[in-house]
C-alpha positions in Angstrom: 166.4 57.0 -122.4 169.3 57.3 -120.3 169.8 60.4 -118.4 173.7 62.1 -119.4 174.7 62.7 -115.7 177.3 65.2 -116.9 174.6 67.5 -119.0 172.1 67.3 -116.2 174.7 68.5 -113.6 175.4 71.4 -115.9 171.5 71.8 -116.4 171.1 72.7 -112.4 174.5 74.3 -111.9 173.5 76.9 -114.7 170.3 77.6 -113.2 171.2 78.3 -109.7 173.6 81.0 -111.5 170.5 82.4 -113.2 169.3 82.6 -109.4 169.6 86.5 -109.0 168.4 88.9 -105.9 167.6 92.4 -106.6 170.2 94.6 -106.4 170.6 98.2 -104.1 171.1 100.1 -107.7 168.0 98.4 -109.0 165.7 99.5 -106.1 162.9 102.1 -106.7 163.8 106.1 -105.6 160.5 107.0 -105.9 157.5 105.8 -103.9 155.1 103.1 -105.7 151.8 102.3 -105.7 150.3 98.6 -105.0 150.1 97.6 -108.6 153.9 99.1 -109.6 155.3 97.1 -106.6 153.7 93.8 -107.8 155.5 95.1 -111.5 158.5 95.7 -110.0 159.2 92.6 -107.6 157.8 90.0 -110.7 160.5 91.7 -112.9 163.3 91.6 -111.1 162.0 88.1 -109.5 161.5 86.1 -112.5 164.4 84.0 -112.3 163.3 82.6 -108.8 160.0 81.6 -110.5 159.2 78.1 -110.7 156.6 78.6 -113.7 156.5 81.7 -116.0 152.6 82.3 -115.0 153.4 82.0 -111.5 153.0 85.6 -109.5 156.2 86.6 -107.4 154.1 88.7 -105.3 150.1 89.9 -105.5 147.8 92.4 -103.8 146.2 89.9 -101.6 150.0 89.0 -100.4 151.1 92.4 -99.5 147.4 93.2 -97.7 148.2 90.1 -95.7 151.8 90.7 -94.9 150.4 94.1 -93.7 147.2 92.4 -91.4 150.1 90.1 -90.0 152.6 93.0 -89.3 154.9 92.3 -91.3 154.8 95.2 -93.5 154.8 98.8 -91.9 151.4 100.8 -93.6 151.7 102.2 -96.8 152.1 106.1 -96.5 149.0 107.6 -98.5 148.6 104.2 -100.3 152.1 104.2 -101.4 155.0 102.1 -100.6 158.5 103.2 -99.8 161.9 101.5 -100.9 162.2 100.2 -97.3 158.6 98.4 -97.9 160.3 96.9 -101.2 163.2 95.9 -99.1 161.5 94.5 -96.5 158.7 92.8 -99.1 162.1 91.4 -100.7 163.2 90.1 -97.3 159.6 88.1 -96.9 159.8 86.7 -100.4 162.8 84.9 -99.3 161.8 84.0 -95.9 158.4 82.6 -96.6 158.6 79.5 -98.1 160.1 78.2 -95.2 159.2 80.2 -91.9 155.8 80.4 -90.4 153.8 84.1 -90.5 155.3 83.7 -86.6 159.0 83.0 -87.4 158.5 86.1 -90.0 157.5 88.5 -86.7 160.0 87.2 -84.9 162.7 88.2 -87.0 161.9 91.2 -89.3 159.4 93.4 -86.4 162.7 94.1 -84.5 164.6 95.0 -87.9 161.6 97.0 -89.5 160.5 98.4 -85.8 164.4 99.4 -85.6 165.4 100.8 -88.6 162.2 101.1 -91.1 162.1 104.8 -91.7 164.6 105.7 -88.9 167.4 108.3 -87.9 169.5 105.3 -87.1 173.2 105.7 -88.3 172.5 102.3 -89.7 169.5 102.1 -92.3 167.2 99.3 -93.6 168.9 100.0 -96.8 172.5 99.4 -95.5 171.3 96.1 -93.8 170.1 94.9 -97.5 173.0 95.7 -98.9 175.6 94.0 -96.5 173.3 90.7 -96.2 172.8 90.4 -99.9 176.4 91.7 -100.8 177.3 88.1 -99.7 175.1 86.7 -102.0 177.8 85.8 -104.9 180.4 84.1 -102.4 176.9 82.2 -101.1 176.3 81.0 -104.9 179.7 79.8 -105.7 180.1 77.5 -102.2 176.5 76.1 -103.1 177.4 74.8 -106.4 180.2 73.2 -105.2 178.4 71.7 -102.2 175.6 70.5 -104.9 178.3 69.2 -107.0 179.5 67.2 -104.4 176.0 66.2 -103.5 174.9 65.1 -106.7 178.2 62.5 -107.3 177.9 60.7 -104.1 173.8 60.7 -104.8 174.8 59.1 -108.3 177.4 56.7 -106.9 174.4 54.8 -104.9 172.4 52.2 -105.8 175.1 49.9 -108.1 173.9 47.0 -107.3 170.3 47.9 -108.9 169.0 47.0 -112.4 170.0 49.1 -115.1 166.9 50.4 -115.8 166.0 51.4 -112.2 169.3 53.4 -111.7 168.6 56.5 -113.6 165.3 57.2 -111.3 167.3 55.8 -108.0 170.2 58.1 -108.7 167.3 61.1 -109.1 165.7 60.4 -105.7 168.9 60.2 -104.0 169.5 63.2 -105.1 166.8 64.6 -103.9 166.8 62.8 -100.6 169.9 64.3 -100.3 169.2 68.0 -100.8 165.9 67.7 -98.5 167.8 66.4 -95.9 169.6 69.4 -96.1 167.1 71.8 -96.0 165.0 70.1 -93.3 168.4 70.2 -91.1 168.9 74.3 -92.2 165.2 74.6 -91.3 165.3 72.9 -88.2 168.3 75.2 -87.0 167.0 78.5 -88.0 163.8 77.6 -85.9 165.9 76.9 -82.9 167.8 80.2 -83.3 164.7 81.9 -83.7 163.1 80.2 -80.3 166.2 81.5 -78.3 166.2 84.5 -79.6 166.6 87.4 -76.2 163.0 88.2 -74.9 164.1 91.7 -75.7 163.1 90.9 -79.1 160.0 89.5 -78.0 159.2 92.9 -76.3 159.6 95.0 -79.3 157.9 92.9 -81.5 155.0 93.5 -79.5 155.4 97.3 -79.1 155.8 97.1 -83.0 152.1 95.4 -83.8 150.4 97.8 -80.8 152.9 101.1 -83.1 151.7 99.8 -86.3 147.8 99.5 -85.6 148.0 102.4 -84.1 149.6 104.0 -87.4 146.7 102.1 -89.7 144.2 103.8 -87.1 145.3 107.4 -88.0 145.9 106.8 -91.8 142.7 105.5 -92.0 
């Protein structure tokens, strides 16, 4: 069967608009325990799921973020809006970064701003980064568009019954290339990041065990 290029453009474009990030109104007020964070993340989450079964977040993910200090201790085994926020923030990151990347970048914002006097909180931060987020989605499917008609202008010289899968892998080819490149560039920002950084993520694993150590 012969795949309708037009339809299966449409297909992807409509769900990257389905793609959604939490917004700030949609953020807890009240503190949460383990299991309502889990709750709370695979709700508002779903759309980024690649199978309906699949978890957006479990215990075993959040003790882990914690062991790797990524995520500040709960406060009397309850999580804060900044640990949503910054749980959100990993959820993103993680299918790309290392556990070391992760450090690199979020211990200076969380060691910074995570439950801080600063004039500028870890809430505002969210909000500016992810206020972006619509402009972001509408220069993606155009940059996809794009993408997927030169992918589907290739291979013309191949059988007609090869062309449909050709056309596919392109495609595909296409968009990995992209993400390898994007990859490969936020790595190299990340290893030249100041050694100031590096400093107070250090200070921020030697803070947070000694904040597990007195909460027990």
């Amino acid at each position: 069967m012969t795949i309708d290029t037009k339809d299966f453009l449409n297909s992807i474009l409509a769900s990257l608009s389905r793609i959604t990030y939490v917004k700030p109104e949609e953020l807890p007020n009240i503190d949460l325990y383990m299991d309502q964070v889990t709750t709370f993340m695979d709700s508002k989450l779903a759309s980024a799921k690649r199978y309906p079964e699949d978890k957006v977040l479990t215990k075993t993910m959040i003790n882990n973020y914690a062991k790797n200090n990524l995520l500040p201790p709960p406060v009397k085994k309850k999580y804060t809006k900044e640990h949503v926020l910054t749980l959100i923030f990993i959820y993103y990151f993680k299918n790309i970064l290392s556990i070391n990347d992760l450090q690199s970048i979020l211990n200076p914002i969380t060691e910074k701003y995570f439950a801080s006097d600063s004039n500028l909180s870890l809430t505002d931060i969210y909000e500016e980064v992810f206020s972006l987020e619509g402009n972001e989605v509408e220069h993606l499917a155009k940059d996809i568009t794009r993408t997927f008609n030169i992918s589907f202008d290739t291979f013309k010289d191949a059988p007609e019954d090869d062309k449909e899968f050709l056309h596919t892998f392109s495609f595909i080819c296409m968009l990995s290339f992209d993400v390898f490149v994007k990859k490969m560039l936020i790595e190299k920002i990340i290893d030249e990041l100041p050694k100031e950084d590096a400093k107070e993520t250090k200070r921020h694993k030697e803070k947070g065990k000694e904040h597990t150590t007195k909460n027990g």
